[in-house]
VOPAGU-2260 file (C-alpha; in pm, 1 decimal, decimal comma):
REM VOPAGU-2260
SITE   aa  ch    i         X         Y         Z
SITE  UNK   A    0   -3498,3     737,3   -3131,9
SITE  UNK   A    1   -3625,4    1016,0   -2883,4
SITE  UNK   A    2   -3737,4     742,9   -2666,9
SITE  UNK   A    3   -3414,8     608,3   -2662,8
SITE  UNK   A    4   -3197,6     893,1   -2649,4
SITE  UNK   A    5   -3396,5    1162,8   -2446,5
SITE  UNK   A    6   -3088,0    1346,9   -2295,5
SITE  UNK   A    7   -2920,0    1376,3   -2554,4
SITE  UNK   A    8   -3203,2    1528,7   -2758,3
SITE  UNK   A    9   -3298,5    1777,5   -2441,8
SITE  UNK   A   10   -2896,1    1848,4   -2450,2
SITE  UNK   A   11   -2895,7    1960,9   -2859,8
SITE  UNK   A   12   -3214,5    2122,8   -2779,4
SITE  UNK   A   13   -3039,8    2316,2   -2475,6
SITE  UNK   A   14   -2768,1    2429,3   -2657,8
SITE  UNK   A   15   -2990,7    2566,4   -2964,7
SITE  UNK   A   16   -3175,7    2762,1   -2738,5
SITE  UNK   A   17   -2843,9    2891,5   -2597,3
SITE  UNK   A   18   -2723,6    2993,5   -2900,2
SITE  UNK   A   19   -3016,5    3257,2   -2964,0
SITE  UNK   A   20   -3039,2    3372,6   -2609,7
SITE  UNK   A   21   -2690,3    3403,6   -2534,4
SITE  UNK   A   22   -2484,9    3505,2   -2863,4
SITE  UNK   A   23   -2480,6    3894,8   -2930,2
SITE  UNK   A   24   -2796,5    4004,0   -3060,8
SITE  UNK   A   25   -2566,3    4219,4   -3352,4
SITE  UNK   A   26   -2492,2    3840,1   -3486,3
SITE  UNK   A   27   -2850,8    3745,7   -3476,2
SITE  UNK   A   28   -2950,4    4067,5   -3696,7
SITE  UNK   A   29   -2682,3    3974,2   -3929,9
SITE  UNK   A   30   -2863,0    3615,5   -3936,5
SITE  UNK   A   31   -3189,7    3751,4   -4070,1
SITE  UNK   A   32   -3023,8    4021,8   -4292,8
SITE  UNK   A   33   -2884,3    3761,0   -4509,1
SITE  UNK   A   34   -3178,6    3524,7   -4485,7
SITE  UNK   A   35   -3409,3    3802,0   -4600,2
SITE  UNK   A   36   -3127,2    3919,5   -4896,2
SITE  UNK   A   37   -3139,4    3555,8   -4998,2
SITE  UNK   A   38   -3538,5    3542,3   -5004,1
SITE  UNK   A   39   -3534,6    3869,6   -5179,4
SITE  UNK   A   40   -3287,4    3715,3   -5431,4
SITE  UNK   A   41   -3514,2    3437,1   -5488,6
SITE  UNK   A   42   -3791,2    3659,2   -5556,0
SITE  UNK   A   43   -3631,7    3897,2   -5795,0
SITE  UNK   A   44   -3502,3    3578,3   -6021,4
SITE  UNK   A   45   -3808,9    3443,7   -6006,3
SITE  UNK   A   46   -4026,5    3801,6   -6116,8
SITE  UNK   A   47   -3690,7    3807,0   -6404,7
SITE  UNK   A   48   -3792,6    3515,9   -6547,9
SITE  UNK   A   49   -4193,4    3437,5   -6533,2
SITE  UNK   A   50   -4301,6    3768,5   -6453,1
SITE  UNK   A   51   -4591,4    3846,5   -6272,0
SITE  UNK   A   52   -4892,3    3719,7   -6495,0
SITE  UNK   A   53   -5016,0    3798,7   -6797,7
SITE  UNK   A   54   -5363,5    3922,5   -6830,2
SITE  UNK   A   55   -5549,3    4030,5   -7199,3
SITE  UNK   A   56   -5848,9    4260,9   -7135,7
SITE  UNK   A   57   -5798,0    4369,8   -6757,2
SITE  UNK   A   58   -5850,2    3996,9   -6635,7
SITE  UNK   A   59   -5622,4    3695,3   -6611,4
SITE  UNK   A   60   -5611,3    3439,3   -6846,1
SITE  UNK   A   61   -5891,8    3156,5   -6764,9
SITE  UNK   A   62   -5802,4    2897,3   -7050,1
SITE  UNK   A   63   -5498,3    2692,9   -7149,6
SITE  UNK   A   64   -5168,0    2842,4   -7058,9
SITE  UNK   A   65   -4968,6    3015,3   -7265,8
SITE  UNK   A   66   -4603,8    2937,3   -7331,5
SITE  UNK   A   67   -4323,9    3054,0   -7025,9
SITE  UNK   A   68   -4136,0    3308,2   -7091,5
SITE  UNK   A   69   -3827,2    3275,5   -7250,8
SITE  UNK   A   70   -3691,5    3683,1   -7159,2
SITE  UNK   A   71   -3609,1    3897,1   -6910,2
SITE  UNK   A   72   -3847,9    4166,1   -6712,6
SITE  UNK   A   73   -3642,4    4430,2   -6833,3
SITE  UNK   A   74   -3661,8    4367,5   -7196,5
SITE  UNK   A   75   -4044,9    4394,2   -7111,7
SITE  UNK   A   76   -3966,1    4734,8   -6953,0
SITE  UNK   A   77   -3749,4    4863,3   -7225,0
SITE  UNK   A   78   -4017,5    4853,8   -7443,0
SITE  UNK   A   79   -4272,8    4937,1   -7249,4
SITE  UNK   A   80   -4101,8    5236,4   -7215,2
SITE  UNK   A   81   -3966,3    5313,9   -7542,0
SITE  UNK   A   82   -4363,4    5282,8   -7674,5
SITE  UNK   A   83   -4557,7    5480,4   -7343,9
SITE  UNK   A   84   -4723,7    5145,4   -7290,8
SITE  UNK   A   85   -4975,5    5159,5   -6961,7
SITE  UNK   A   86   -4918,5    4835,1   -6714,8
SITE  UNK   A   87   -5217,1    4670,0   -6875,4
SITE  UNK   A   88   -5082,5    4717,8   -7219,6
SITE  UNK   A   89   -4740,6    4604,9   -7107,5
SITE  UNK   A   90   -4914,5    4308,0   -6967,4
SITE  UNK   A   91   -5123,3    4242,0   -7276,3
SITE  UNK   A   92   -4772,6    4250,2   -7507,3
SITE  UNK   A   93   -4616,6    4004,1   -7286,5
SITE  UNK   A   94   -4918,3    3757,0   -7354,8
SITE  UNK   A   95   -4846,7    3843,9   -7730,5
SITE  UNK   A   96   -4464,2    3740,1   -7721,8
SITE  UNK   A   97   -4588,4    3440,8   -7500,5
SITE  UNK   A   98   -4872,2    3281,7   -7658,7
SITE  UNK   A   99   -4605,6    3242,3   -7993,4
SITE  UNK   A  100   -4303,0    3171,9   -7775,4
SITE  UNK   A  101   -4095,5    3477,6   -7848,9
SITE  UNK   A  102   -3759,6    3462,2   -7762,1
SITE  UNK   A  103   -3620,3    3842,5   -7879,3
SITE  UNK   A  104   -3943,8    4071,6   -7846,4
SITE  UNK   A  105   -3719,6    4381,2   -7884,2
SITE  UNK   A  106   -3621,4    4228,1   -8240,7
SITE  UNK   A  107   -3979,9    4146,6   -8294,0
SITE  UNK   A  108   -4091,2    4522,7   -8244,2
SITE  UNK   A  109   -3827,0    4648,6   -8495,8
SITE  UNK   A  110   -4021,3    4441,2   -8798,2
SITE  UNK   A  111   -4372,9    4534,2   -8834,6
SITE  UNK   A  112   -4468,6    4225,0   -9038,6
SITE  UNK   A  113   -4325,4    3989,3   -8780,6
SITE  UNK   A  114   -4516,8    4150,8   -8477,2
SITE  UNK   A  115   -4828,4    4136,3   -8696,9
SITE  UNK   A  116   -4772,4    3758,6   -8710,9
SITE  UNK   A  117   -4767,5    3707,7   -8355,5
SITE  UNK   A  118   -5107,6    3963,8   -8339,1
SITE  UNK   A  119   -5231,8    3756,8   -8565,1
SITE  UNK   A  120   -5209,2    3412,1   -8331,4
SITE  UNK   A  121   -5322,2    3637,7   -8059,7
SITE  UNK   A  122   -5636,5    3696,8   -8241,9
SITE  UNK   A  123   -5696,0    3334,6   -8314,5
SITE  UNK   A  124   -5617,8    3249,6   -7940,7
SITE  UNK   A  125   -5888,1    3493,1   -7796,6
SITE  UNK   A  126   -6124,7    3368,9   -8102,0
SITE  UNK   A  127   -6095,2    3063,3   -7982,7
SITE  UNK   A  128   -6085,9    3065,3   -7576,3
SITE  UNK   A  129   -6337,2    3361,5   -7513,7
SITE  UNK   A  130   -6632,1    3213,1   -7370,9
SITE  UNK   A  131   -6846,5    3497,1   -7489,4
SITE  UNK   A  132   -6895,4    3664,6   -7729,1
SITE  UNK   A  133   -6893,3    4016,8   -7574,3
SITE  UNK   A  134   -6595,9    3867,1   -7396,6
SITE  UNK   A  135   -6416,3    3850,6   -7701,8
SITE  UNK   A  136   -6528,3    4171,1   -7850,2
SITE  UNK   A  137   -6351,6    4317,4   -7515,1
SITE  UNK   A  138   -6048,1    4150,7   -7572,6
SITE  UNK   A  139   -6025,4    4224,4   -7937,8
SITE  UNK   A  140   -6079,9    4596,2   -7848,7
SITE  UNK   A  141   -5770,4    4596,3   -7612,1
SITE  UNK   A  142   -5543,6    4381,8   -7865,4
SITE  UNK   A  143   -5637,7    4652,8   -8145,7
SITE  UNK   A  144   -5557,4    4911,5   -7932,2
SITE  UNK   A  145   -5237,5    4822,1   -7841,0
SITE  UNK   A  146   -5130,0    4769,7   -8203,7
SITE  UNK   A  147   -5276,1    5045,8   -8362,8
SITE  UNK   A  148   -5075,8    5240,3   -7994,9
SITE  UNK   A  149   -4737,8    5059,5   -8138,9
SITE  UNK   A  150   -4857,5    5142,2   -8502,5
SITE  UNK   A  151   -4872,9    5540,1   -8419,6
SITE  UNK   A  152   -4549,9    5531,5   -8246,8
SITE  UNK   A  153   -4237,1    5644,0   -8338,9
SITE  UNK   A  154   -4068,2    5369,8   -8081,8
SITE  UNK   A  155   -3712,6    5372,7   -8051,4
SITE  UNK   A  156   -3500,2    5517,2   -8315,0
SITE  UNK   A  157   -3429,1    5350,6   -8641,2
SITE  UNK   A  158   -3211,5    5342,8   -8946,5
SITE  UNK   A  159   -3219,4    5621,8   -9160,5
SITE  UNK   A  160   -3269,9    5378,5   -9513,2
SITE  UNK   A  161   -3418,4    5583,2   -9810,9
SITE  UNK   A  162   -3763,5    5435,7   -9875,9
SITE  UNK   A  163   -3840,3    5273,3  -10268,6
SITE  UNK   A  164   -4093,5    5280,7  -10473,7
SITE  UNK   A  165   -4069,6    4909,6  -10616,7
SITE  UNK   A  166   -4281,9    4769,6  -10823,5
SITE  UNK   A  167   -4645,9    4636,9  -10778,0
SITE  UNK   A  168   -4631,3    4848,0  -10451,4
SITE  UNK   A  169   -4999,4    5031,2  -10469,9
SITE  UNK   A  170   -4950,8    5458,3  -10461,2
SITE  UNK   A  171   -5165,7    5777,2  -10519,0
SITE  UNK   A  172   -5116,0    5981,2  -10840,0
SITE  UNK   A  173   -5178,6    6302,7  -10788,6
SITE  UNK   A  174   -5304,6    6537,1  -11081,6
SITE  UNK   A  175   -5441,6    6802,1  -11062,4
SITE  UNK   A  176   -5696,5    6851,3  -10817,7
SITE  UNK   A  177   -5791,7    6493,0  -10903,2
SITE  UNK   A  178   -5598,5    6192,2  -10668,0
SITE  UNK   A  179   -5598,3    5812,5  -10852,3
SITE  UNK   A  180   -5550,4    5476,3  -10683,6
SITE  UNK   A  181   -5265,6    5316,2  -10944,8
SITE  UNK   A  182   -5036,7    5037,4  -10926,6
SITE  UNK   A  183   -4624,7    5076,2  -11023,4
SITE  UNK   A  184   -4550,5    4839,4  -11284,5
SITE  UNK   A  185   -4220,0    4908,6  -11362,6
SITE  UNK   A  186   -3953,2    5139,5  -11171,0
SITE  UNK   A  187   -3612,5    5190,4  -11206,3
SITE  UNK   A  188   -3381,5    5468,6  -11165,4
SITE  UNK   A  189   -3563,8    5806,5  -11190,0
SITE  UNK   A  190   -3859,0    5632,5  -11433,3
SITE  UNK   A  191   -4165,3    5503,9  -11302,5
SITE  UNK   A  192   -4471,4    5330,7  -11495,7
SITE  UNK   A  193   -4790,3    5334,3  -11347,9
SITE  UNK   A  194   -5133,4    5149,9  -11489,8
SITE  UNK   A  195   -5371,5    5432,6  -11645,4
SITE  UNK   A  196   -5548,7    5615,6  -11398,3
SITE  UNK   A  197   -5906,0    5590,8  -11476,4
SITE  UNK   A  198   -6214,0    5824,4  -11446,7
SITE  UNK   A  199   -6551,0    5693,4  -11295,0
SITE  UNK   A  200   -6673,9    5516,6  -11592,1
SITE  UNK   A  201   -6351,3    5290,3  -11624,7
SITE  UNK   A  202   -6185,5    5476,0  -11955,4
SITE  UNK   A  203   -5803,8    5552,6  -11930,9
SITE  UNK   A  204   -5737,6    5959,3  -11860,4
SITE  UNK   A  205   -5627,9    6200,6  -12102,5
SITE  UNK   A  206   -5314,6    6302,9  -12009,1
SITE  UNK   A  207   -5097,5    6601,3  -12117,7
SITE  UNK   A  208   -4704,4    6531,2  -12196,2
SITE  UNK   A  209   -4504,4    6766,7  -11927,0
SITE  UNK   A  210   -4795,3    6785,1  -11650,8
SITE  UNK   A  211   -4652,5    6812,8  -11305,6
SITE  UNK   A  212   -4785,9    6474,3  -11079,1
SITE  UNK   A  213   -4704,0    6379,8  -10737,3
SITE  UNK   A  214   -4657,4    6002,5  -10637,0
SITE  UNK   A  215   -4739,3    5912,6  -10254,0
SITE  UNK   A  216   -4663,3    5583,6  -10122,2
SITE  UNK   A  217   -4677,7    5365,3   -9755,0
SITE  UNK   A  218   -4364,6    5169,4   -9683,3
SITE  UNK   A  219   -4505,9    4836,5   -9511,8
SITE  UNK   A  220   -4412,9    5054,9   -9158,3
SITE  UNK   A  221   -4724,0    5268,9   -9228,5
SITE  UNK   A  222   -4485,9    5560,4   -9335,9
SITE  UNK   A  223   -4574,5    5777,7   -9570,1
SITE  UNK   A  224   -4342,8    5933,6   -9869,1
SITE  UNK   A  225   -4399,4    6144,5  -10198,4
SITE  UNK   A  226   -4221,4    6209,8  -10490,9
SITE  UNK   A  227   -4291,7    6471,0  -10754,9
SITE  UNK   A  228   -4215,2    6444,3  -11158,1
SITE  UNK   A  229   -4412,6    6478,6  -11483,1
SITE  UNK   A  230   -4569,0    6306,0  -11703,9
SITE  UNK   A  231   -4360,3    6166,7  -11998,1
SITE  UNK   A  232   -4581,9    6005,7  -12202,8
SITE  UNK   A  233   -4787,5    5650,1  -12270,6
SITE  UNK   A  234   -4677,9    5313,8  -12371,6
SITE  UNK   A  235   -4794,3    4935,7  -12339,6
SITE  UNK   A  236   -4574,9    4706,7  -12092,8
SITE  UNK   A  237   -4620,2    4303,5  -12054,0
SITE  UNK   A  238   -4878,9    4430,9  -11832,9
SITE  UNK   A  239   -5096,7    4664,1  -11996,8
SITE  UNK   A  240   -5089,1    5040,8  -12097,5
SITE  UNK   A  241   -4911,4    5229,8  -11813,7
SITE  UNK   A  242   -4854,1    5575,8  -11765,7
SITE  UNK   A  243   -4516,9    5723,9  -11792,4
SITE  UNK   A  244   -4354,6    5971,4  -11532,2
SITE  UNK   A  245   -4008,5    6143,6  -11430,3
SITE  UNK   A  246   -3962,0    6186,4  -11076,9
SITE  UNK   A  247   -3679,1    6385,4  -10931,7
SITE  UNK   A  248   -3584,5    6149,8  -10692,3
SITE  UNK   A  249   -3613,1    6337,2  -10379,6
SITE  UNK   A  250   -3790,7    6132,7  -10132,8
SITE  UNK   A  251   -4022,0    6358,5   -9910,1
SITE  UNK   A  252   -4198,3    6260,9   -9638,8
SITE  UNK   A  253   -4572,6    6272,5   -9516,3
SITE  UNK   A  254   -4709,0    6320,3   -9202,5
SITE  UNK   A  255   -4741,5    6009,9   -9025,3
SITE  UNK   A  256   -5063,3    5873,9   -8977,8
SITE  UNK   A  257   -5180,6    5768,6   -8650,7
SITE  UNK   A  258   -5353,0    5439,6   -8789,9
SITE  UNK   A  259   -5293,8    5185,8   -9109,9
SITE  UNK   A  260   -5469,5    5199,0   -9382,5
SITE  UNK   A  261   -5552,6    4947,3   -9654,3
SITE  UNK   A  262   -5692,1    5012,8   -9990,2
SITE  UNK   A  263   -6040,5    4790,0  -10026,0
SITE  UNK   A  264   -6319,6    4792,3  -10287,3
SITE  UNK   A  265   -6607,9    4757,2  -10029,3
SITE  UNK   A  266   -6965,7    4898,1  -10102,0
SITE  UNK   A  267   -7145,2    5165,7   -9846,0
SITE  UNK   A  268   -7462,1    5305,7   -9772,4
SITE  UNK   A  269   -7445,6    5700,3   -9702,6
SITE  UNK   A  270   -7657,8    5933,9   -9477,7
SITE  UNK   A  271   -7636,1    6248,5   -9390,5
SITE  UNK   A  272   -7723,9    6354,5   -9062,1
SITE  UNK   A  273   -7822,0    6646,5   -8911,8
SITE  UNK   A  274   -7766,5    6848,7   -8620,1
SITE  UNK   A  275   -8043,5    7023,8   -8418,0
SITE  UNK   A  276   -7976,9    7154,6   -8076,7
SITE  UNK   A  277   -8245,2    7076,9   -7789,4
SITE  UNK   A  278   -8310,7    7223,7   -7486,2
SITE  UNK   A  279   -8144,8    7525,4   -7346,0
SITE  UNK   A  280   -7917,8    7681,2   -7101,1
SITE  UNK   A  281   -7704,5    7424,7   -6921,1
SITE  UNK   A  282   -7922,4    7159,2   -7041,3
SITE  UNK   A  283   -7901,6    7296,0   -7427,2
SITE  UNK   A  284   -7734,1    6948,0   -7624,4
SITE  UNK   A  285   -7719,2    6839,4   -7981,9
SITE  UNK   A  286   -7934,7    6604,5   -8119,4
SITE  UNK   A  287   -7844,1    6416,9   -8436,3
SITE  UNK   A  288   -8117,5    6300,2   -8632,9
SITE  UNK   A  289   -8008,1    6064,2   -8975,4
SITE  UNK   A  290   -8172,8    6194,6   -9287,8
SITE  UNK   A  291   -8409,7    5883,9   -9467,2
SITE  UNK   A  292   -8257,6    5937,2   -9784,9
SITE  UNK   A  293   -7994,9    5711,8   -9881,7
SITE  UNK   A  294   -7737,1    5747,8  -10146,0
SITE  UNK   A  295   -7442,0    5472,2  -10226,0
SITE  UNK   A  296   -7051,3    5465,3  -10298,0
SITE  UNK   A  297   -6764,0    5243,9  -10269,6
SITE  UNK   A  298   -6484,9    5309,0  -10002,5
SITE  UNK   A  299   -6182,0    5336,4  -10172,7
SITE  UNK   A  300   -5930,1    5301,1   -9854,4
SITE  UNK   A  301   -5985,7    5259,9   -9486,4
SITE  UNK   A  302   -5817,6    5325,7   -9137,1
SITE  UNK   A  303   -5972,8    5289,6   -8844,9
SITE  UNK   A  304   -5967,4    5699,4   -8803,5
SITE  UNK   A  305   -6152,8    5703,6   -9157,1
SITE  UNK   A  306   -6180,8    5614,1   -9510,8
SITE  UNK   A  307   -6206,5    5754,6   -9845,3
SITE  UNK   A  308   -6547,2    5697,1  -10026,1
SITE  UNK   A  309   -6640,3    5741,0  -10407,2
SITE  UNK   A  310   -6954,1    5860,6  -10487,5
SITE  UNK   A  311   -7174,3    6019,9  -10732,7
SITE  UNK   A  312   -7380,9    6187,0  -10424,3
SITE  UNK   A  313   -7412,5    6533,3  -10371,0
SITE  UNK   A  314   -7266,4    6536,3  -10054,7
SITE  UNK   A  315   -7127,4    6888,0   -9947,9
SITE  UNK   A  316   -6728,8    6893,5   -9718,3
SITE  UNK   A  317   -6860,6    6952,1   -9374,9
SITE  UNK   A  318   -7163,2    6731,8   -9335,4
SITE  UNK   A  319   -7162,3    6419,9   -9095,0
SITE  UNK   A  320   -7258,9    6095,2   -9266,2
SITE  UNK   A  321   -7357,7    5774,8   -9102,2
SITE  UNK   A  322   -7196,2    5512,8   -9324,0
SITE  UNK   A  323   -7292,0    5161,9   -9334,5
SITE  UNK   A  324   -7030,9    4944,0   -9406,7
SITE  UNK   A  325   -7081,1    4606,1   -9614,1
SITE  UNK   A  326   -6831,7    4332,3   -9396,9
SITE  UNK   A  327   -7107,7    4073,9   -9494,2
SITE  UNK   A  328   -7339,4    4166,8   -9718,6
SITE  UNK   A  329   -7578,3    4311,5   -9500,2
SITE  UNK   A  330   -7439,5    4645,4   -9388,7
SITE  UNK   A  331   -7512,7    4597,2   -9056,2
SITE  UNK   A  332   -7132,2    4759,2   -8970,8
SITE  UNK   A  333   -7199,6    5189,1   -8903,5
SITE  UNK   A  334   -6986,6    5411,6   -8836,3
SITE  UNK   A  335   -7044,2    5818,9   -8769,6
SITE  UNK   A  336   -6804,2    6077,6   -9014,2
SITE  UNK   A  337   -6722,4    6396,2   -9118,0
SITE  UNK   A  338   -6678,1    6487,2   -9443,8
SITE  UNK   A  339   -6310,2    6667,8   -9416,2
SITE  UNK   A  340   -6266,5    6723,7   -9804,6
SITE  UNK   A  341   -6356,6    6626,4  -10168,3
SITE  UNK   A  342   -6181,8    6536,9  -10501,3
SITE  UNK   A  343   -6321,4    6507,0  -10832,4
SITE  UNK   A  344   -6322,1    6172,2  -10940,9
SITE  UNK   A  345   -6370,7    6190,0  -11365,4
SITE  UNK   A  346   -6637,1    6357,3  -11514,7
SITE  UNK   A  347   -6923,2    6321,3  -11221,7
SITE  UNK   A  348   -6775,6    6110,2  -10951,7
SITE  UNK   A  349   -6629,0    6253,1  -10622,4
SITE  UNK   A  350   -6400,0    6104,4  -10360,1
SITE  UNK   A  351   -6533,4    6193,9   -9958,2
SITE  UNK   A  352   -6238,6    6180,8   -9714,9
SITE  UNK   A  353   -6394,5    6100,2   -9426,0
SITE  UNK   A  354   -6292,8    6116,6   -9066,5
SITE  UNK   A  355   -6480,7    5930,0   -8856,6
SITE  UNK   A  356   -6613,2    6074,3   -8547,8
SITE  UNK   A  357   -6782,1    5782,2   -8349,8
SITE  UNK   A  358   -6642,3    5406,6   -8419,5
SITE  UNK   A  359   -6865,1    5148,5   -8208,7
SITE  UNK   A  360   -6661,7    4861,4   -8008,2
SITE  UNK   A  361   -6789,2    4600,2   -8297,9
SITE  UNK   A  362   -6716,2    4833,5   -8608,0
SITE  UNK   A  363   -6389,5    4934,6   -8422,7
SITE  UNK   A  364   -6284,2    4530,8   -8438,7
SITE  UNK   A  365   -6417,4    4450,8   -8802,9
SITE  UNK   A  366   -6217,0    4751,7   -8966,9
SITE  UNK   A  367   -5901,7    4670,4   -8756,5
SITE  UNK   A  368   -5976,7    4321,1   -8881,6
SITE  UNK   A  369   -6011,6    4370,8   -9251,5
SITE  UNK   A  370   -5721,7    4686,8   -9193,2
SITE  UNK   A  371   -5438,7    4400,8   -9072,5
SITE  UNK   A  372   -5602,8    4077,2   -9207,9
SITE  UNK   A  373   -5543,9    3908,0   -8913,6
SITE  UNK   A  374   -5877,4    3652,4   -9025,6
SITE  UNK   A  375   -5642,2    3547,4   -9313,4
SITE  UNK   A  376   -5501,1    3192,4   -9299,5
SITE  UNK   A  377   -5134,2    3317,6   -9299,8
SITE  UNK   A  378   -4798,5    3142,2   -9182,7
């Protein structure tokens, strides 16, 4: 058609040319102004609604795709805000909500059991696409992180609901200088019955009518809450002989802890170790050397921050323990504690509560395993 046409095309190419050479140069600024807000426009909508990657572990994603997202930037930033998230942990969420195709992540974050679901696929996607396995010890590390992170914080303000102390919810009886892991079989009004607390050979307690007891319990938010009452007496319910108690009603709180915790029955190796400084002057460190004698227990309840072991070792409050953990039957899982306190446990047993002082990357991912059971087959 050029061929055919050629002034014609040399005349439309005239006048273009004339247009930006001769109009006011004010008119051409305008020109680009609104070409660049419309660009700009394009970009923003498009960083609104797929964001800007998601990465998991400080590196992009290298396997199958995860779903698109289905909200906003800003949601994202609201609750990276609300929870002191760093960009990487913002980043990290966003491939939580996406890899289970959440549509209302701000609902999500209000219900503790529903973001543990979506954690939960998270930890079977990086299972499953890490090509490594120190690959997907990384990941893991970051994902527990970020939970336990959302787990410790207080997050935007809730309802005000006064916590209850249903039944079969586990709780701590508290008598005495003694604490005992029970079970609440039956509560209603101001009257609770617990199973018998038991001493370390398994027999019920002996318990005095009118002693003064203090129930603790964890709402399924990790928060903590204690009632105090007495003891009213014994009696047999459809499910065994329980323990009576009279609680005032007044709902008190606990200090938060920074981690869950779940009550296990898991068996442990104990060591103590012992300190010996080396060298001196600037150079002068500590040296911690494990003691060859080994004595066993059971851990009771565990956190990632520490657990509560009982034992019939005489192991002083103070001393660091090395404690190997039995995930698999082999105790090859060690962790490195302090021995904060102890409670009698019956007539020879003691309960250690332990803090632990040095968590290795592995241990760190098998306790926050076992703690949120996210290697259960769950819906």
């Amino acid at each position: 058609m050029f061929g055919i046409f050629p002034w014609n095309y040399s005349f439309l190419l005239q006048q273009n040319l004339g247009y930006f050479k001769d109009d006011n140069p004010e008119e051409v600024r305008i020109v680009l102004i609104v070409i660049g807000v419309i660009v700009g426009l394009a970009i923003l909508a498009r960083f609104i609604k797929h964001g800007t990657g998601v990465s998991l572990g400080g590196s992009k994603m290298r396997s199958a795709p995860v779903a698109q997202r289905n909200f906003t930037a800003f949601t994202m930033f609201r609750i990276s805000s609300a929870y002191s998230l760093t960009r990487e942990q913002s980043k990290l969420l966003e491939f939580v909500f996406r890899n289970d195709a959440v549509s209302d992540p701000e609902r999500v974050m209000r219900n503790p059991g529903v973001l543990d679901r979506h954690f939960r696929k998270a930890y079977k996607y990086i299972e499953r696409n890490s090509v490594t396995d120190e690959e997907a010890q990384q990941r893991l590390a970051a994902l527990y992180s970020l939970r336990n992170l959302i787990e410790a914080s207080s997050g935007p303000s809730g309802g005000n609901a006064t916590p209850q102390l249903t039944e079969n919810s586990p709780a701590i009886l508290i008598l005495g200088d003694d604490s005992h892991h029970v079970k609440v079989l039956i509560s209603k009004g101001l009257n609770v019955i617990t199973d018998m607390p038991r001493n370390a050979l398994g027999t019920p307690l002996r318990v005095t009518r009118g002693a003064k007891v203090t129930l603790s319990f964890f709402t399924k938010g990790n928060k903590g809450y204690s009632l105090d009452g007495k003891i009213t007496g014994t009696g047999n319910t459809i499910r065994g002989p329980g323990l009576k108690i009279a609680h005032s009603g007044k709902v008190k709180p606990l200090v938060k802890r920074l981690s869950r915790r779940k009550q296990v029955t898991m068996k442990c190796e104990l060591f103590i170790v012992h300190v010996e400084p080396t060298g001196s002057g600037r150079k002068k460190t500590n040296k911690l050397i494990v003691d060859s004698r080994k004595f066993t227990g059971a851990v009771q309840d565990i956190s990632i921050g520490g657990c509560a072991v009982k034992t019939n070792s005489p192991i002083q409050a103070g001393s660091r323990i090395k404690i190997n953990l039995d995930f698999y039957n082999n105790y090859a899982t060690s962790v490195l504690g302090q021995v904060l306190r102890i409670n009698k446990s019956g007539y020879t047993g003691i309960v250690l509560h332990v803090k632990f002082l040095k968590v290795p990357r592995r241990a760190f991912n098998s306790i926050n395993t076992l703690v949120y059971g996210f290697d259960q087959d769950k819906p």
